[in-house]
C-alpha positions as protocol buffer text, in pm:
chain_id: "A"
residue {
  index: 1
  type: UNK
  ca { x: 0 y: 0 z: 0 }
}
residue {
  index: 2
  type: UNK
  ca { x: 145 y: 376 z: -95 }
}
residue {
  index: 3
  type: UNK
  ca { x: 129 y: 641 z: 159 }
}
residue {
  index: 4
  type: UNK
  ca { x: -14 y: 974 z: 7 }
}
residue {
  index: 5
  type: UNK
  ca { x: 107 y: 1309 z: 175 }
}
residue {
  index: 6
  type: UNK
  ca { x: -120 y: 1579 z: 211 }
}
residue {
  index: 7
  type: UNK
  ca { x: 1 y: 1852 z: -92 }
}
residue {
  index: 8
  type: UNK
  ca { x: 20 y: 2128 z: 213 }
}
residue {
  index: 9
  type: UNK
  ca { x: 278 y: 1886 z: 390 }
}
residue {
  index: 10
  type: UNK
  ca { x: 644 y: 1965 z: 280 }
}
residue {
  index: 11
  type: UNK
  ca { x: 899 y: 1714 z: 163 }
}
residue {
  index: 12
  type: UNK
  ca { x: 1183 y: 1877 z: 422 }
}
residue {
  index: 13
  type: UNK
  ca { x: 1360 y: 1575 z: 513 }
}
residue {
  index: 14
  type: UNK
  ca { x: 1246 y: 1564 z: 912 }
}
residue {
  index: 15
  type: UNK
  ca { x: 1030 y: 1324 z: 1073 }
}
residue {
  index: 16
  type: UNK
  ca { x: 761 y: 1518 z: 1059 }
}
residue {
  index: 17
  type: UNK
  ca { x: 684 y: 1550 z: 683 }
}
residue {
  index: 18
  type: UNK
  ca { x: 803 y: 1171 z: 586 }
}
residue {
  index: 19
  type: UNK
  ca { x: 748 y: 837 z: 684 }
}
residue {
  index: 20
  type: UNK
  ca { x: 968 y: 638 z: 817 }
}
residue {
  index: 21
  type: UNK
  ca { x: 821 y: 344 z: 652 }
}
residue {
  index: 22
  type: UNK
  ca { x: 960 y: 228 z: 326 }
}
residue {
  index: 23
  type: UNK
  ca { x: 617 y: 302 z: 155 }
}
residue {
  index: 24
  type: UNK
  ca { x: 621 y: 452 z: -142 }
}
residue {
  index: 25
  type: UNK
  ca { x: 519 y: 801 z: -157 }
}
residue {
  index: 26
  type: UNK
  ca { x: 245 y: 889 z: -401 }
}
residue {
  index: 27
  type: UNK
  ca { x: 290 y: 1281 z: -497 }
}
residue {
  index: 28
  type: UNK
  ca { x: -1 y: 1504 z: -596 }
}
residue {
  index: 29
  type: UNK
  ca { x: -144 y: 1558 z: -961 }
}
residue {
  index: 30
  type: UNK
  ca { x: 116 y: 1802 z: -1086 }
}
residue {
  index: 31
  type: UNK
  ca { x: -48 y: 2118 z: -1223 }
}
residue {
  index: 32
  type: UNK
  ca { x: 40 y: 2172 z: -1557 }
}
residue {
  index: 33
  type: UNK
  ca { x: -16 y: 2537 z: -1637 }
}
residue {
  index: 34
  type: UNK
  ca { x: 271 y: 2791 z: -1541 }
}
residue {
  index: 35
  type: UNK
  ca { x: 275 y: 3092 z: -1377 }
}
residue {
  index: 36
  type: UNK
  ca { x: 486 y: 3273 z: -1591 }
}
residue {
  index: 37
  type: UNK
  ca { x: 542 y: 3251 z: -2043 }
}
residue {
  index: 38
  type: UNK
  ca { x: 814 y: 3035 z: -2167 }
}
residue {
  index: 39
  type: UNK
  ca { x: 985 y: 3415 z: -2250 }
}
residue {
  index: 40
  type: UNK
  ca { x: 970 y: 3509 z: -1923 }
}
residue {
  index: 41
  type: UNK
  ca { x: 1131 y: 3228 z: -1791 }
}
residue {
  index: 42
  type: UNK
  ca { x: 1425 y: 3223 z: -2046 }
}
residue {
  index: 43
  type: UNK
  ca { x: 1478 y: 3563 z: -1914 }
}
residue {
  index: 44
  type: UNK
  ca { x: 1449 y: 3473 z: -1586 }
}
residue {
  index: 45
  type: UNK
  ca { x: 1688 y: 3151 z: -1581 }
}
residue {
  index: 46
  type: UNK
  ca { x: 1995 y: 3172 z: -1384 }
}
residue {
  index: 47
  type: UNK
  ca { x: 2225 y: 2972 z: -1183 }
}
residue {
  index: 48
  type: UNK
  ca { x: 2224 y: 2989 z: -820 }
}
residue {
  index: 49
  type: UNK
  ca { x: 2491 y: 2909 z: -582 }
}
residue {
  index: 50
  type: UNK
  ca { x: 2364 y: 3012 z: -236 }
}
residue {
  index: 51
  type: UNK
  ca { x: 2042 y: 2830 z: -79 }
}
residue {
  index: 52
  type: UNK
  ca { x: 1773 y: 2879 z: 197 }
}
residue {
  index: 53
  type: UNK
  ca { x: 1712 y: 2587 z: 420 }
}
residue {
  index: 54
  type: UNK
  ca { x: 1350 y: 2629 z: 356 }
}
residue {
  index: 55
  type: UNK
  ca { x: 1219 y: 2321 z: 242 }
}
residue {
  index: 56
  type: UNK
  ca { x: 1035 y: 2217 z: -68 }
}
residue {
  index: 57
  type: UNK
  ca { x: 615 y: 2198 z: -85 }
}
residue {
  index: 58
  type: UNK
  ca { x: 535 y: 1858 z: -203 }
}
residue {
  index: 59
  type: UNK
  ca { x: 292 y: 2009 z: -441 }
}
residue {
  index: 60
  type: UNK
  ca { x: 600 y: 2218 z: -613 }
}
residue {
  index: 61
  type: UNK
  ca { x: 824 y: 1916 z: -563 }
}
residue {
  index: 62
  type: UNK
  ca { x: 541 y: 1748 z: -787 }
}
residue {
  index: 63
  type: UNK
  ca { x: 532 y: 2002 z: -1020 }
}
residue {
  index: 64
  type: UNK
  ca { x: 892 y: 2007 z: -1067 }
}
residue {
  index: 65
  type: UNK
  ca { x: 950 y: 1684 z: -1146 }
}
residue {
  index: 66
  type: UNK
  ca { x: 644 y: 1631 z: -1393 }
}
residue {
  index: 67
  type: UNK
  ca { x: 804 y: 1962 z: -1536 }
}
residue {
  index: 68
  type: UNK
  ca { x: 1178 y: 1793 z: -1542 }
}
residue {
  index: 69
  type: UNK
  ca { x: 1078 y: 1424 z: -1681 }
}
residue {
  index: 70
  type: UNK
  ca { x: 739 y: 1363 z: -1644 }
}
residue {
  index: 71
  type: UNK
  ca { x: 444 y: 1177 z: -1834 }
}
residue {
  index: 72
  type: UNK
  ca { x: 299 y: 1456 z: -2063 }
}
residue {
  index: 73
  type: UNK
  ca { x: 149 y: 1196 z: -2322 }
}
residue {
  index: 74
  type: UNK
  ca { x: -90 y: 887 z: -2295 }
}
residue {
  index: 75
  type: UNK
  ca { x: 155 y: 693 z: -2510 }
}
residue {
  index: 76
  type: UNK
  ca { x: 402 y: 757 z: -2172 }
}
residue {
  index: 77
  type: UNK
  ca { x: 606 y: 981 z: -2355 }
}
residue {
  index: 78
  type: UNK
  ca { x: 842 y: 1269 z: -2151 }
}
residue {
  index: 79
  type: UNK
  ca { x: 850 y: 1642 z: -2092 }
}
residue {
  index: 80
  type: UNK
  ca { x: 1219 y: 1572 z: -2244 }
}
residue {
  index: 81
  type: UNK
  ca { x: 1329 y: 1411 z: -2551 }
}
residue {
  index: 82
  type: UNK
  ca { x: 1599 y: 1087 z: -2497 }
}
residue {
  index: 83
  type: UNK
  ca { x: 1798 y: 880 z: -2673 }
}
residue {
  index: 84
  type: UNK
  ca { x: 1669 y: 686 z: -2928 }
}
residue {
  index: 85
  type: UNK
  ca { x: 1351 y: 651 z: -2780 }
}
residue {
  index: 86
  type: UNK
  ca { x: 1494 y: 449 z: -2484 }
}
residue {
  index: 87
  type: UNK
  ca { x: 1460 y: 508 z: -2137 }
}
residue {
  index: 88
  type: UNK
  ca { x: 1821 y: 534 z: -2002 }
}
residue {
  index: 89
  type: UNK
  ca { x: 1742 y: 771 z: -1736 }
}
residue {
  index: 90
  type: UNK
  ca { x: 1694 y: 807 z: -1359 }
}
residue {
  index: 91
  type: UNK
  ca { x: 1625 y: 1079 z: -1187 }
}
residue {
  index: 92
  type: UNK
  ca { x: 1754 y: 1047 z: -757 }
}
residue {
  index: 93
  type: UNK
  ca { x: 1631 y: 1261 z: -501 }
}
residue {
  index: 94
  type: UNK
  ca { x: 1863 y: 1355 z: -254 }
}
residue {
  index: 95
  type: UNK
  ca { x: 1714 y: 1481 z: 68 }
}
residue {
  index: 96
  type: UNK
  ca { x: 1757 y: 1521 z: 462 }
}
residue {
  index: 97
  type: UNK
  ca { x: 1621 y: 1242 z: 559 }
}
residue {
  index: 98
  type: UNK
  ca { x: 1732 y: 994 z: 290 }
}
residue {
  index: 99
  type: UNK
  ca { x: 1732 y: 901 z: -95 }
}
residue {
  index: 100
  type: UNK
  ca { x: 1397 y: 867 z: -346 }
}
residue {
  index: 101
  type: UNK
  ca { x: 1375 y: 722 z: -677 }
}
residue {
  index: 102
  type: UNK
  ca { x: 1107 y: 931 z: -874 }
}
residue {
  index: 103
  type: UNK
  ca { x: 860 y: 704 z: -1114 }
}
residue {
  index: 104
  type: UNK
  ca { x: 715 y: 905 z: -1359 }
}
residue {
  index: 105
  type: UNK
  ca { x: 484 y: 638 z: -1477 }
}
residue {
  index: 106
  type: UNK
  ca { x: 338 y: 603 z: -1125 }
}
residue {
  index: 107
  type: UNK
  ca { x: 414 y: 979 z: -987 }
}
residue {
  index: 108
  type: UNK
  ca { x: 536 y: 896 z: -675 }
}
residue {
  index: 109
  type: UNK
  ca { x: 886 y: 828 z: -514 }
}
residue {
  index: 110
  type: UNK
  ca { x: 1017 y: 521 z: -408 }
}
residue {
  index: 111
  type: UNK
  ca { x: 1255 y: 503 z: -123 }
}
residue {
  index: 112
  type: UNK
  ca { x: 1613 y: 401 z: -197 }
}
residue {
  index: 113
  type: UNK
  ca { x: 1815 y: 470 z: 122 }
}
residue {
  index: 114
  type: UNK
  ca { x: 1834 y: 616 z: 422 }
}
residue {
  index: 115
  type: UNK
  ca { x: 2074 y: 870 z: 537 }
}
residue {
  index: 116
  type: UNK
  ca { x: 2179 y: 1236 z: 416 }
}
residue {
  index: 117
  type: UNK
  ca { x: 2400 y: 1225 z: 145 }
}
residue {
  index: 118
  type: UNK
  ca { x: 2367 y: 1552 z: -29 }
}
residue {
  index: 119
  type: UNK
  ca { x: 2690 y: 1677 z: 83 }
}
residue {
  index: 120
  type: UNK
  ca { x: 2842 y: 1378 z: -140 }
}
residue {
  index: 121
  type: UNK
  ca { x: 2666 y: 1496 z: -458 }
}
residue {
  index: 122
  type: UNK
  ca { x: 2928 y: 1741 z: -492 }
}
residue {
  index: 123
  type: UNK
  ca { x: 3238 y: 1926 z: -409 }
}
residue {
  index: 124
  type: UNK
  ca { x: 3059 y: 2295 z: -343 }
}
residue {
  index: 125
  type: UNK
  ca { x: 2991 y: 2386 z: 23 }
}
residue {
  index: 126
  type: UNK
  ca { x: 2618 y: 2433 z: -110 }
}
residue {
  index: 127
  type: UNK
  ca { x: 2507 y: 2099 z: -188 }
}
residue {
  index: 128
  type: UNK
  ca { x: 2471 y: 2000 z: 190 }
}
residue {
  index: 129
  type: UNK
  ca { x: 2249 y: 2268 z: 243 }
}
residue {
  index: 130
  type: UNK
  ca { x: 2012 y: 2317 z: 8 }
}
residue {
  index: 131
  type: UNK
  ca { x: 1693 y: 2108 z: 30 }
}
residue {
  index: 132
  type: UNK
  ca { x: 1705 y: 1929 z: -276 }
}
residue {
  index: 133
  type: UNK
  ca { x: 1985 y: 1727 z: -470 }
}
residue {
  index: 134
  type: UNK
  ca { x: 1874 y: 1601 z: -809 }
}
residue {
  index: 135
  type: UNK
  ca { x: 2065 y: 1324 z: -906 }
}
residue {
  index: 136
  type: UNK
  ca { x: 2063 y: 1178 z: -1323 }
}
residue {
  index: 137
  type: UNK
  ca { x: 2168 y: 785 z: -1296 }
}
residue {
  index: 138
  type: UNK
  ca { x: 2186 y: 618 z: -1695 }
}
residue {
  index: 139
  type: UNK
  ca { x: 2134 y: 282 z: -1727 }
}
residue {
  index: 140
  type: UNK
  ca { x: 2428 y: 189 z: -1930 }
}
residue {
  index: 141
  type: UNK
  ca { x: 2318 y: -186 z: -1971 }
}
residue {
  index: 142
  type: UNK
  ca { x: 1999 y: -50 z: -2186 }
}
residue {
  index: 143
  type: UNK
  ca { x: 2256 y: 112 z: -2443 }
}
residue {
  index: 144
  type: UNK
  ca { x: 2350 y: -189 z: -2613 }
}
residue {
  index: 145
  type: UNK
  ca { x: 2511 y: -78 z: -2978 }
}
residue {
  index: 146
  type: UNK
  ca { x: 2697 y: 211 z: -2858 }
}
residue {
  index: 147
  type: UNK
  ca { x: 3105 y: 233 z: -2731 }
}
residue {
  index: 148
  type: UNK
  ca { x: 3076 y: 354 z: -2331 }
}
residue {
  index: 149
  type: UNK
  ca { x: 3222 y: 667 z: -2440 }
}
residue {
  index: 150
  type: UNK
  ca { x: 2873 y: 728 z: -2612 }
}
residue {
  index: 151
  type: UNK
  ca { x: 2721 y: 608 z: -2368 }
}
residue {
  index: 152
  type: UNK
  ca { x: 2812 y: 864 z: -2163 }
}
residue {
  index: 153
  type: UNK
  ca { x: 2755 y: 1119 z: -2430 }
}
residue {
  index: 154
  type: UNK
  ca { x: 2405 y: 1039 z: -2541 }
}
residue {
  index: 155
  type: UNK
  ca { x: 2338 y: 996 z: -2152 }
}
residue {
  index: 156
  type: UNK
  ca { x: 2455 y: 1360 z: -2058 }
}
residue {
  index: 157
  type: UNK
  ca { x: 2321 y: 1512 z: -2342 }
}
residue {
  index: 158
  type: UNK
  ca { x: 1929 y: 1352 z: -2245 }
}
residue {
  index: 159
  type: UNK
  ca { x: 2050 y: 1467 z: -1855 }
}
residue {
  index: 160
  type: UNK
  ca { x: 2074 y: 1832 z: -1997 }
}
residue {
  index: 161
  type: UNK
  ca { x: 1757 y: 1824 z: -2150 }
}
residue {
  index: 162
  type: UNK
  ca { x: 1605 y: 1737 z: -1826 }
}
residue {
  index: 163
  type: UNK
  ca { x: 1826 y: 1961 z: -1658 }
}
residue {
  index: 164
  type: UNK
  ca { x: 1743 y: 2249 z: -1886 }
}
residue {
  index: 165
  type: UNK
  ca { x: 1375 y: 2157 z: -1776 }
}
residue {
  index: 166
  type: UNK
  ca { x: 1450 y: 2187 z: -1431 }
}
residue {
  index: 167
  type: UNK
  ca { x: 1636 y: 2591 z: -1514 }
}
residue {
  index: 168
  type: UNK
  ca { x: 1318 y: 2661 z: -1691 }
}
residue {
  index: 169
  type: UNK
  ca { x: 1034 y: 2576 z: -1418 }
}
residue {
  index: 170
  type: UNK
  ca { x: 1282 y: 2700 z: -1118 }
}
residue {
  index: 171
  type: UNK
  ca { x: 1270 y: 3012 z: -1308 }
}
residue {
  index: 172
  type: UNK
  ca { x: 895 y: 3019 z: -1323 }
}
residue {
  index: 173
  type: UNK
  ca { x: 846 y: 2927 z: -960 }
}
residue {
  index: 174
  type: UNK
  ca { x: 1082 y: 3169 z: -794 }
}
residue {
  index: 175
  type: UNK
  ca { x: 1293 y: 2887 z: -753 }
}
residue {
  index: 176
  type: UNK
  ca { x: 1719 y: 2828 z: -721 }
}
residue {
  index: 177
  type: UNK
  ca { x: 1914 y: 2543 z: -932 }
}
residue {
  index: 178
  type: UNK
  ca { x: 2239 y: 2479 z: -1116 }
}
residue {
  index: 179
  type: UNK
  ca { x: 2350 y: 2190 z: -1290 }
}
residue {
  index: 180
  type: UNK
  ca { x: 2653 y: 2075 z: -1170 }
}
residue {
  index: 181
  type: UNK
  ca { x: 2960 y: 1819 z: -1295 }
}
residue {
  index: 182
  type: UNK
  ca { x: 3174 y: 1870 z: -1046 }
}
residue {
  index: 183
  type: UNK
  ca { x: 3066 y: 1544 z: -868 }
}
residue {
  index: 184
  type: UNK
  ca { x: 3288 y: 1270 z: -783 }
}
residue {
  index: 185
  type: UNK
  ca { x: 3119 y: 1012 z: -986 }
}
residue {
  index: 186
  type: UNK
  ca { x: 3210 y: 687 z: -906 }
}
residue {
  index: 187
  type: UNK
  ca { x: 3216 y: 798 z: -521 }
}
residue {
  index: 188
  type: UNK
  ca { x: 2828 y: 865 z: -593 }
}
residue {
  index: 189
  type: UNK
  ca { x: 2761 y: 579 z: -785 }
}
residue {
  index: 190
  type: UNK
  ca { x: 2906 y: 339 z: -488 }
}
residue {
  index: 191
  type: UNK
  ca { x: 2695 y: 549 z: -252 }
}
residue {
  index: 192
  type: UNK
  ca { x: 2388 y: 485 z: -427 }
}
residue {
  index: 193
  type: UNK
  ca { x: 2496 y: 120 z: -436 }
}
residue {
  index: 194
  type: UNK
  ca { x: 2400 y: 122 z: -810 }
}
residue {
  index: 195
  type: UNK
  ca { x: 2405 y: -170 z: -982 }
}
residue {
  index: 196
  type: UNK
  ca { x: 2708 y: -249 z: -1304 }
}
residue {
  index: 197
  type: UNK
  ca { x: 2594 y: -34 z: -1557 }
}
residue {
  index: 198
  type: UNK
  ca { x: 2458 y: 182 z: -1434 }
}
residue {
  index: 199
  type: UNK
  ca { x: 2676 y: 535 z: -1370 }
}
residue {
  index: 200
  type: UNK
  ca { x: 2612 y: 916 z: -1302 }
}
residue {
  index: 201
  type: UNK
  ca { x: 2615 y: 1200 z: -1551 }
}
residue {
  index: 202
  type: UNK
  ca { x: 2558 y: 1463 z: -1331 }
}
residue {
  index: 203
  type: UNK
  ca { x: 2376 y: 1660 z: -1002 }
}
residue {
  index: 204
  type: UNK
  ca { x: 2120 y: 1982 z: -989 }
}
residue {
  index: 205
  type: UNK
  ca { x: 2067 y: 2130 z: -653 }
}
residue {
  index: 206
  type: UNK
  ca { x: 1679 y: 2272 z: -632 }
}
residue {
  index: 207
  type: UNK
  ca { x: 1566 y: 2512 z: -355 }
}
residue {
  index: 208
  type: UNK
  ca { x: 1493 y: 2920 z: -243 }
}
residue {
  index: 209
  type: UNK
  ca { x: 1792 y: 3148 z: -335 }
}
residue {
  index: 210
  type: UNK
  ca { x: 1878 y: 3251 z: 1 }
}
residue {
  index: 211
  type: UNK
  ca { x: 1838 y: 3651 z: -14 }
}
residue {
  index: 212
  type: UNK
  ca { x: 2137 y: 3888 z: -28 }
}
residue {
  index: 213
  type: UNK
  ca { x: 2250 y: 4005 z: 345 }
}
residue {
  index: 214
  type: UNK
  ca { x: 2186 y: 4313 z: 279 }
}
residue {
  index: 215
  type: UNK
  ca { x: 1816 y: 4229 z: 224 }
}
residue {
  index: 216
  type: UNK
  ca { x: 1795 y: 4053 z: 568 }
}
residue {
  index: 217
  type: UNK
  ca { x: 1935 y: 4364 z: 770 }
}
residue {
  index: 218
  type: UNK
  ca { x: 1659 y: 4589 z: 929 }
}
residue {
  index: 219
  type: UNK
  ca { x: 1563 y: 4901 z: 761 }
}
């Protein structure tokens, strides 16, 4: 049986938000209408490099990965194009309280482990503090034609597409992210336990820009 969070509960990591229990965790219906144009948001998309603790809603956690990789066709088809019409793509969550495997087919994420590792996503001093860690795992096995040098190329390029996603709905939502290589890959891929063939391209980190200083000093 799947546990389903209310949307107004918040996917922060603590005790309090997520169950313990290894139950899936169904997300809610993602909204698919935007609150700003596709212009706007190109105009709007940045990298960011300093975060807020505040967590995540789950309704915008929803919407964000229905936005990055998500279902948008009854044929199961993505929000992102991939290679050769072949899912080789995962899509980790990396959070306070432990690790999620988002299903797009289902909508809901599957626990993986437990344990913070978002400070071993990356090398910057940022990725243990922001609330979200977005992590793109290609299944390698499913490529079966190609040299593992393409591999790795046709699997970054479909992780940019996703990741370009990501820039484009964090813009829209008020939202932080940048897409980051500097990850120590096979570090990550060991502590994800992930299987042989399976290997990382690369990590986004999601959350609230945390404001300037000079906007938190009093008037």
């Amino acid at each position: 049986m799947t546990q389903q969070l209310s949307p107004q509960r918040t996917l922060d990591g603590t005790s309090a938000t997520l169950p313990k229990a290894v139950e899936p965790v169904v997300l809610p219906a993602s909204r698919t209408y935007g609150n700003q144009s596709l212009t706007t948001a190109l105009q709007l998309r940045r990298s960011t490099r300093e975060y807020a603790d505040r967590p995540l809603p789950l309704q915008l956690l929803s919407d964000l990965l229905w936005a990055g990789f998500g279902v948008n066709r009854a044929n199961g088809d993505r929000t992102a194009p991939y290679w050769r019409h072949v899912m080789v793509l995962d899509i980790y969550l990396a959070m306070a309280d432990g690790v999620w495997l988002y299903e797009p087919a289902s909508h809901r994420l599957v626990h993986h482990l437990t344990g913070d590792i978002r400070q071993q996503t990356g090398v910057q001093d940022f990725v243990a503090g922001a609330p979200l860690e977005l992590i793109y795992v290609a299944h390698g096995e499913r490529m079966t034609d190609v040299s593992p040098e393409e591999r790795r190329l046709y699997a970054s390029v479909d992780s940019a597409f996703i990741g370009e996603n990501v820039y484009l709905f964090c813009a829209s939502e008020g939202l932080g992210t940048v897409f980051r290589g500097s990850v120590d890959h096979a570090k990550l891929a060991q502590v994800l336990m992930l299987p042989d063939g399976q290997f990382v391209t690369f990590a986004q980190t999601v959350g609230y820009a945390q404001p300037p200083e000079d906007a938190l000093r009093p008037a």
